[in-house]
VOGU-3710 file (C-alpha; in Angstrom, 3 decimals, decimal comma):
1> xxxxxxxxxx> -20,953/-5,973/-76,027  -21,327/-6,727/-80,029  -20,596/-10,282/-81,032  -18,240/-8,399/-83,425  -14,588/-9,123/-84,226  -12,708/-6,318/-83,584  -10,139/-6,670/-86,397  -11,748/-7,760/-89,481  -15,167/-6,545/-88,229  -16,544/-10,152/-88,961
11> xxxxxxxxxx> -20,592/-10,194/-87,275  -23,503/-12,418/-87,445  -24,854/-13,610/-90,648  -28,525/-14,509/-91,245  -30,480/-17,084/-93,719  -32,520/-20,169/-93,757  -32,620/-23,423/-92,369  -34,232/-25,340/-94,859  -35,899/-28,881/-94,000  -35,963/-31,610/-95,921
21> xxxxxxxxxx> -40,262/-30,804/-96,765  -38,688/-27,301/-98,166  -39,781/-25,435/-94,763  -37,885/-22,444/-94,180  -36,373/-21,551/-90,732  -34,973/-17,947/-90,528  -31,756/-18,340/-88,147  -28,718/-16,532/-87,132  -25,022/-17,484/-87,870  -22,925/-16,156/-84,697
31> xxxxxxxxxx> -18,995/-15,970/-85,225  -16,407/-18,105/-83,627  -15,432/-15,315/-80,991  -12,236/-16,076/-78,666  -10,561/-13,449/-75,869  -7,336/-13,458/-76,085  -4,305/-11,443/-74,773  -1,512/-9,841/-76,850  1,099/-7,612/-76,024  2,045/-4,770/-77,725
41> xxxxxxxxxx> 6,238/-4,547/-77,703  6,629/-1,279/-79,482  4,075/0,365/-76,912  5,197/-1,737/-73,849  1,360/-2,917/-73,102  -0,617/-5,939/-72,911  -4,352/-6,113/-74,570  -7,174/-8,214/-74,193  -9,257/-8,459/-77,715  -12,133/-10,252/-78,779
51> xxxxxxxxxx> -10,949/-12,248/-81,958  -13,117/-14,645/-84,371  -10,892/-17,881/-84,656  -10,116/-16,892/-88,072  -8,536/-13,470/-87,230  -6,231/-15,094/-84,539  -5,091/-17,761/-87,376  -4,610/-14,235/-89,632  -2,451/-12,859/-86,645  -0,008/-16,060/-86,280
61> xxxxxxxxxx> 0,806/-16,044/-90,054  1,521/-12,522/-90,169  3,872/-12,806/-87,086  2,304/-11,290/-84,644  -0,113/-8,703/-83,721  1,188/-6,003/-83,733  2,280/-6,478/-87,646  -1,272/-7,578/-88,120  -2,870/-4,036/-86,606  -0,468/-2,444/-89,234
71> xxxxxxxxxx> -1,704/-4,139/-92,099  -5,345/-4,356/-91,442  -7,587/-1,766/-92,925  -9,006/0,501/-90,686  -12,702/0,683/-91,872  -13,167/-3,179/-89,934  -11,219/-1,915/-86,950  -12,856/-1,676/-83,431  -12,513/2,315/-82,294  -9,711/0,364/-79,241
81> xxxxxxxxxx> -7,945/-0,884/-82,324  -8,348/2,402/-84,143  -6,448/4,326/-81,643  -4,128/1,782/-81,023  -3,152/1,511/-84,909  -2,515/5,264/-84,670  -0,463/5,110/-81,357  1,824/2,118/-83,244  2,467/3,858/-86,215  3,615/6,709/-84,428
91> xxxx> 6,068/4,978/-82,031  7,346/3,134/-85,085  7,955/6,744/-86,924  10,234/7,785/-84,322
//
């Protein structure tokens, strides 16, 4: 499993630690990456997504997740989310 968020697509991030005698460290920056559970009204279902803290702050401003999915753009979408964005615009056309 990727240490990806699956809505904005947020990964690992790389640099240097740098010591005080000007040494340089190469490390790795891993996201903040939570599971949580949301359900899905429109579609009826419940989903379990694995969310950097900051998307899950993204999804309680914008009221939900659901209204979240609809907004985000679709090139940092998970393929799950993908298909799932599809699926909720379609029951919402209706």
């Amino acid at each position: 499993m990727s240490r990806k968020c699956e809505l904005t697509g947020k990964g690992p991030t790389t640099g240097n630690l740098v010591s005080h005698s000007n040494i340089k460290t190469r490390t790795r920056w891993l996201p903040n990456l939570q599971r949580k559970k949301y359900t899905v009204a429109e579609l009826g279902q419940t989903m379990t997504v694995r969310l950097s803290t900051h998307a899950i702050k993204t999804i309680d401003k914008q009221g939900g997740f659901s209204r979240a999915l609809l907004l985000s753009k679709e090139n940092f979408l998970s393929e799950r989310l993908l298909h799932l964005k599809k699926q909720l615009e379609k029951a919402l056309r209706k």
